[in-house]
N, C-alpha and C positions, 0 to 999 in steps of 0.2 A: 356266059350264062350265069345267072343269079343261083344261090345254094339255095338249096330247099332244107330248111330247117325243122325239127322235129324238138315241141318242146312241152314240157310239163312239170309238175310242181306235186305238194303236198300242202299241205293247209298252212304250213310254216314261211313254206315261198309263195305263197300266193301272189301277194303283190307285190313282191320283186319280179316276178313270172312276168306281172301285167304291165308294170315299165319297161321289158325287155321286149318283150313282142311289141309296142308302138316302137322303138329303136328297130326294132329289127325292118317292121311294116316301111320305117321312115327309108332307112337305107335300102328299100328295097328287095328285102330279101321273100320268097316263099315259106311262109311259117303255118305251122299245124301244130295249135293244141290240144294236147290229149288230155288235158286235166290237170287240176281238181280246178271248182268252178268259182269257189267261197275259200272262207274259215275257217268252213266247219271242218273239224276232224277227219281224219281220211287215213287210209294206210297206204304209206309212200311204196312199197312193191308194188300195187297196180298201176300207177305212173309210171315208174322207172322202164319195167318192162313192158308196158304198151311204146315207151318211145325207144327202148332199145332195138326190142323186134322190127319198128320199123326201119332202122337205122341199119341193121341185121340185113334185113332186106331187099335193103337202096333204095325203098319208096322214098328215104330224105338222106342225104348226104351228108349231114350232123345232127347231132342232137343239144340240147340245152337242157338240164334237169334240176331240179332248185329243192331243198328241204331247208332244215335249220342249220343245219352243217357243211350238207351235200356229203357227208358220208355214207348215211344210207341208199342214199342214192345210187353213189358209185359202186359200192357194193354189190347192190341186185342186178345194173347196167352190168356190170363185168361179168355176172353169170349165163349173160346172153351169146353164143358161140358168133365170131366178128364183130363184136363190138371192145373195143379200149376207151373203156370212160376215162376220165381224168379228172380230177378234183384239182378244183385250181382257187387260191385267195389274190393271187396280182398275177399282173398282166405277162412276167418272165415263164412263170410257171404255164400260161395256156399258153404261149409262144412256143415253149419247149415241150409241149404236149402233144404238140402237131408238127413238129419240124424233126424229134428224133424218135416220136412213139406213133404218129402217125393215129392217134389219138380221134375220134370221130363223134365221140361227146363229150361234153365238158360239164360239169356239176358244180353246182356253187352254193355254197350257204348264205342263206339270208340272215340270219340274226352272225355271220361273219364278218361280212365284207358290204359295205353299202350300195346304192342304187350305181352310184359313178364307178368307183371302181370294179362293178359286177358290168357297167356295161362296156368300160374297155377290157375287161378278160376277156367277155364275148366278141368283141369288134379285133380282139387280136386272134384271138382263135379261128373266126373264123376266115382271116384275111390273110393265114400263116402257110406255105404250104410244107407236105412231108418231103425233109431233102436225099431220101431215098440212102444210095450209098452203102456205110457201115452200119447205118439205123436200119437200112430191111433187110437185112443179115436176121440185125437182132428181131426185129416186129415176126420175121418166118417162125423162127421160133417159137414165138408167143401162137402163131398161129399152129405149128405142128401140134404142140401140147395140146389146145383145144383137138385137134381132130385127135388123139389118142384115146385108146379105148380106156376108160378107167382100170386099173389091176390093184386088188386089195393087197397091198405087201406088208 
């Protein structure tokens, strides 16, 4: 079964957004865009977290999220409970985003990394699987803390 991809941008990655979704459409993958649609200005939280929560979900099995850095991105994406974004500039780093972090969106900066190299991150990320083991030792963890109740100390 093809992944179902969950992807969105900020005015900054716009059109890296839109060479990645015809990549994606090509290899066949299921893609949904959540946004932004232009240029114009926009504020990258509402993107982030429309594709985190669906990702959160399961409605899509990864996500792809683009600003100028992809920092802000992964930021907001990480605040969402089940989601491990990953900001990744080459293809070693979404490799290892998904093989020891189990990692379920990947973020990329547009004015970082170029069209080719943004779209073998994405074609490895999303081709990479998690090799479970001593890495879901560590990923449970990452998940207990989300479910803990916050305590002011």
């Amino acid at each position: 079964m093809m992944l179902r991809v969950a992807v969105g941008s900020d005015h900054a990655g716009y059109r890296l957004k839109e060479e990645l979704k015809a990549f994606l459409a090509a290899e066949g993958y299921e893609v949904r865009d959540f946004g932004t649609a232009s240029e114009e200005s926009v504020d990258y939280p509402d993107y982030a977290l429309a594709v985190a929560r669906s990702v959160a979900k399961r409605e899509y099995d990864r996500g792809l999220l683009i600003c100028g850095t992809g920092i802000g991105m992964s930021i907001v994406a990480n605040k969402v409970r089940g989601v491990r974004a990953a900001l990744a500039a080459e293809p070693l780093s979404a490799r290892l985003a998904r093989q020891h972090n189990d990692a379920n969106i990947i973020c990329l900066g547009a004015r970082i990394i170029g069209p080719d190299l943004a779209q073998e991150c994405l074609r490895v990320f999303l081709t990479s699987d998690f090799q479970g083991g001593r890495h879901r030792r560590r990923v449970d963890k990452i998940t207990a803390e989300e479910e803990r109740p916050f305590v002011d100390r």
